[in-house]
Each structure stands twice: as C-alpha cells, then as structure tokens.
C-alpha positions in Angstrom: -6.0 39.5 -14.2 -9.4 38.0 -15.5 -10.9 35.4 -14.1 -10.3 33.1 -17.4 -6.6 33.9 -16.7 -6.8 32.7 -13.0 -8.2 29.9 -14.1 -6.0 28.4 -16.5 -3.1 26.0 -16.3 -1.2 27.8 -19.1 -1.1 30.5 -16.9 2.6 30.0 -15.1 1.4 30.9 -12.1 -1.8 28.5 -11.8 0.7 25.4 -13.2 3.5 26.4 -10.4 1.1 25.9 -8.0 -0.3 22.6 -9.4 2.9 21.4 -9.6 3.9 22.6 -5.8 0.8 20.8 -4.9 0.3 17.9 -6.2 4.1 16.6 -7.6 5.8 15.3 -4.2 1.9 13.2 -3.6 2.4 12.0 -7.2 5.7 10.6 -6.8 4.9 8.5 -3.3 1.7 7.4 -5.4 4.2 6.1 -8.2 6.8 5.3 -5.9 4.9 3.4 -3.2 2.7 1.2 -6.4 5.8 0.3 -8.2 9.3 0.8 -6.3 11.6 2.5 -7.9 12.6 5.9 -7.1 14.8 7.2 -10.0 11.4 6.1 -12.5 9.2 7.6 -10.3 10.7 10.9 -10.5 10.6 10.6 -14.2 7.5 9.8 -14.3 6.3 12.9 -12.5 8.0 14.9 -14.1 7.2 13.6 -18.0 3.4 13.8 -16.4 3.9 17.5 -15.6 5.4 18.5 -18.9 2.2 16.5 -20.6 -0.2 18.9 -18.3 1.8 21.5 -19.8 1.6 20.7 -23.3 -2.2 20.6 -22.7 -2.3 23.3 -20.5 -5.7 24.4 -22.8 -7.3 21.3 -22.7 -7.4 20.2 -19.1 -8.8 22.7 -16.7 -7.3 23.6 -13.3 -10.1 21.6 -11.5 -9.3 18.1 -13.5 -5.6 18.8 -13.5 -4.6 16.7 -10.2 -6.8 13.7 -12.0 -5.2 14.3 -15.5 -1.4 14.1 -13.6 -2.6 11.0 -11.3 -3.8 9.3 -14.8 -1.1 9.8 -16.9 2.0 9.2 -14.5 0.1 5.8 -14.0 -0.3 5.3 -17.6 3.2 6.0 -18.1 4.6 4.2 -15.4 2.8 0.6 -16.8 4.2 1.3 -20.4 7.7 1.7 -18.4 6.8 -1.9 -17.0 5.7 -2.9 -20.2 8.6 -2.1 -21.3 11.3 -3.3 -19.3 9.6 -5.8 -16.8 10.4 -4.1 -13.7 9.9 -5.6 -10.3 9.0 -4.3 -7.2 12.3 -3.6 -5.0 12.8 -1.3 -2.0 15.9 0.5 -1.5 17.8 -0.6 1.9 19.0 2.5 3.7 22.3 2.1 5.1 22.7 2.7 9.1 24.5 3.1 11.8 25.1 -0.1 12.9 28.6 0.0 14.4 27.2 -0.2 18.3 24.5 -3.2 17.4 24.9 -6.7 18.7 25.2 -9.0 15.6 22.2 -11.1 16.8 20.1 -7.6 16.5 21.4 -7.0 13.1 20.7 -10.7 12.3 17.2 -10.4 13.3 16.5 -6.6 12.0 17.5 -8.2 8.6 15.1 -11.0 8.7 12.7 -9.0 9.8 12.7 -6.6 7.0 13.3 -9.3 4.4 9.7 -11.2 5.7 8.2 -7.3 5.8 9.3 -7.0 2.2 8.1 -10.5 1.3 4.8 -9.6 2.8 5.0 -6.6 1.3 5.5 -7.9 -2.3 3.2 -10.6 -2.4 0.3 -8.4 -1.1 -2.3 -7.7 -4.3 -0.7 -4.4 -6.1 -4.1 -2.3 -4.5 -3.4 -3.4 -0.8 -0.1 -2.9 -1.2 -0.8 1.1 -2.6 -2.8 1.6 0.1 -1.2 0.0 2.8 2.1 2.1 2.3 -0.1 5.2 1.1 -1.6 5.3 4.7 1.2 4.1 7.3 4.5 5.5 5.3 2.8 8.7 3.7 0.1 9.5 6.0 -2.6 9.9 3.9 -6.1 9.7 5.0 -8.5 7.3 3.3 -10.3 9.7 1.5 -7.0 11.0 0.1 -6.2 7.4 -1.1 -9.7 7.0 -2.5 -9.5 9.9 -4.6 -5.7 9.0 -5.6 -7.0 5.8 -6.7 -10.6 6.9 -8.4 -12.6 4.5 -5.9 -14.9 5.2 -3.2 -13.6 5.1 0.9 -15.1 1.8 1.9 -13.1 0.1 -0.9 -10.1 1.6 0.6 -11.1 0.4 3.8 -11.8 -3.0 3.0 -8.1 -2.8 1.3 -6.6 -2.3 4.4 -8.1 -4.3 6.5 -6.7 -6.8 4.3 -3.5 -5.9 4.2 -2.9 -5.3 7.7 -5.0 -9.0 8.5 -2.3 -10.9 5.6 0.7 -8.8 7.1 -0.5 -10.4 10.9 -0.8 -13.4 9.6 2.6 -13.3 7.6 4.8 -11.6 10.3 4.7 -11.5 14.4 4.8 -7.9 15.5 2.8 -5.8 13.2 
C-alpha cells in the first residue's frame, strides 16, 4: 500500500477508522447543542455519507473538521426547518422503594436543572454538558467548537456561576 493510498478517505479502511473515531464524539456534540437524539443520529450519519461522497476532496487530516461542520450545518437547516426546541429525554427509574416527598423533590429538581439548562446561551450550554456529561477536556471542546481554550473557559465559568445562582446544590 502507497503512502497516497494510506492517506486517503476513499480508502475503506482510512474512512472506517474516521468514522470509529470520531462518530459517537459527533453525535454528543449534536446531541448535547440541540436535544434530540433520533436527529442527532441522523445527522451523523448524513455527515458521514457526505465525507464519503467527497472522500477526494477532504483529506484525512481535515476530515474530523469537515464532519464537525457539516453535521452542524445540517442540524440548523433541520431547525430551520421544523423549529425544534431543546428537550431532554427523562429516563424512567426505579422508583418503587422512594418516599413520595423524594420523588417530589428529585422532579423539581430536575425541572429547575433543565430550566437552567435551557435558558443558558446555546455556547455555555455546549460546553457545559460537553465537559460534566461527556468528559471532554477543554481543549477537546475548543477544537469541537473552532475557538481557542480561554473562550471555552470563560464559557464555563459562566455557566457553572448562572447554574449557582439558578439552583442550590450545584
């Protein structure tokens, strides 16, 4: 195999491993900006098959960027589209053995997070759930979101200080 072989995303190989690498990070990215699940995972997967389709254009060094841009790009015309707002799924659980005051308060509790959540600017937000849910490291979300670490410093340390102020506890 040549080296112009290795290094192309038409090979099958090169692609599988973009995809392996960079797909489930895409989706949280999608997910965790907008919301919804089922469109996220369209989303990545419409972004993959446009990498594909210009497999000879984009190189495998700009590939992750190319992905990160046009699942984003697709996902606004979606919200174009059909005016989506932000929702989080509630998970069932197991709440046969908890007090009703505990439910009680575990639901208000998650319906202030979730009005925190929503009214924080769409870049905190990103960032905010980026970090705590997904784990990634600043530099991670800088490079997701094509700006430099401080910015995604200073976007946390507003998040975290309007979450404070919005709920006790956090």
């Amino acid at each position: 195999m040549s080296k112009d072989t290795i290094d192309n995303v038409c090979e099958e190989e090169v692609y599988s491993s973009l995809f392996r690498a960079h797909s489930k990070t895409v989706f949280n990215f999608i997910y965790y900006k907008y919301g919804n699940e089922e469109k996220a995972y369209d989303v990545v997967q419409e972004a993959f098959i446009k990498l594909w389709e210009n497999c000879g254009k984009v190189g495998p060094e700009k590939a992750k960027s190319y992905v990160y841009t046009i699942a984003n790009n697709l996902y606004l015309n979606v919200l174009k589209a059909e005016k989506v707002r932000l929702r989080y799924a509630n998970t069932p659980q197991d709440t046969a053995s908890e007090s009703p005051e505990f439910l009680m308060e575990e639901k208000q509790y998650k319906e202030k997070l979730d009005r925190a959540l929503n009214q924080l600017p769409e870049n905190q937000r990103t960032t905010f759930l980026l970090n705590r849910i997904d784990g990634k490291k600043y530099a991670e979300i800088a490079e997701m979101e094509g700006v430099s670490v401080k910015a995604i410093e200073k976007r946390m340390h507003l998040a975290l200080k309007t979450l404070r102020e919005q709920i006790d506890g956090i």
